[in-house]
C-alpha positions in Angstrom: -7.5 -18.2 -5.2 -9.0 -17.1 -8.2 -8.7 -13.7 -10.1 -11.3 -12.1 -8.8 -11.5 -13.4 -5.2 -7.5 -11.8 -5.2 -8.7 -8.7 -6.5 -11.3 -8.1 -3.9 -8.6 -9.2 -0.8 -6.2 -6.6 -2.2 -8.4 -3.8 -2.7 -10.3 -4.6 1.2 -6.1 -4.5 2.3 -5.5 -1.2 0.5 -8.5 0.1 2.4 -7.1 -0.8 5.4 -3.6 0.7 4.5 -5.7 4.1 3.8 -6.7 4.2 6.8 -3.8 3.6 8.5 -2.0 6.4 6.9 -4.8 8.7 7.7 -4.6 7.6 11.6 -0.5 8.3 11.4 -1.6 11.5 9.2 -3.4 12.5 12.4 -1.2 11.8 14.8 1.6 13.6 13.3 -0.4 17.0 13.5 0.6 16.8 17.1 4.1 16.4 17.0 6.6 19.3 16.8 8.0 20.6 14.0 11.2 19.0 13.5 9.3 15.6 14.3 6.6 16.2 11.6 8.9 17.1 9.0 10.5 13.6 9.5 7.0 11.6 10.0 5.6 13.5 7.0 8.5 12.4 4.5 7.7 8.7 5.7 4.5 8.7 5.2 5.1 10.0 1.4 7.0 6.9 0.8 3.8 5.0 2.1 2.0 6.7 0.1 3.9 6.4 -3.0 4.5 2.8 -2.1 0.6 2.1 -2.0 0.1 4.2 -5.5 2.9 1.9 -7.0 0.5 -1.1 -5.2 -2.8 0.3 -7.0 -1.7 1.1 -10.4 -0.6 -2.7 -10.1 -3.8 -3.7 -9.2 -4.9 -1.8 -11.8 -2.9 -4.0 -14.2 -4.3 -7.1 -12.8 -7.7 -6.2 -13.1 -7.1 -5.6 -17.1 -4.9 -8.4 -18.0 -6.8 -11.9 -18.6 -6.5 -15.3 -16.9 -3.1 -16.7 -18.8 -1.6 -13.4 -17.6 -2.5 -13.3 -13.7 -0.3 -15.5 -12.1 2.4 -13.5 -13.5 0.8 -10.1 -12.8 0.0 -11.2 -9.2 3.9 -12.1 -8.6 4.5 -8.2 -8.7 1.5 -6.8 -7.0 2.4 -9.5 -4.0 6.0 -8.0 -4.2 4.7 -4.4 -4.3 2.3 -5.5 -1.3 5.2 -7.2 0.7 7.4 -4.0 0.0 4.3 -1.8 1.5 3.8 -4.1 4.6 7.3 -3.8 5.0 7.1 0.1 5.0 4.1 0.2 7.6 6.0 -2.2 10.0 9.7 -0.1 9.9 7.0 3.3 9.7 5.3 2.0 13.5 8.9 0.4 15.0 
């Protein structure tokens, strides 16, 4: 896949992460305090998780051909450390 074709898959996947967070967002509104508190915390650390993912991206979008392979080894880590996040998040 090249650089570009990457770039656009990652940013429609971060799309659909935002969204996600905002339908757990919602969700949590209606649960009780105690169970909020907890749900909200999580969902910072998907959050942070997916601003770690973008200012990655970020980096990939700037760096040129001879660097992407290398720079798409850590945004795939960051991504698999996100998906990883969501799935523990909804179990």
């Amino acid at each position: 896949m090249d650089k570009k074709a990457y770039e656009k898959k990652l940013e429609a996947q971060l799309k659909e992460w935002r969204a996600e967070i905002d339908k757990l967002k919602a969700k949590t509104e209606k649960k009780s305090a105690e169970a909020k508190i907890a749900q909200e915390k999580k969902i910072k650390e998907l959050e942070s998780k997916m601003e770690a993912l973008q200012e990655q991206l970020n980096t990939m979008k700037e760096v040129g051909e001879d660097k992407f392979e290398e720079t798409r080894k850590e945004v795939e880590k960051r991504a698999d450390e996100l998906k990883n996040k969501f799935q523990d998040f909804l179990s």
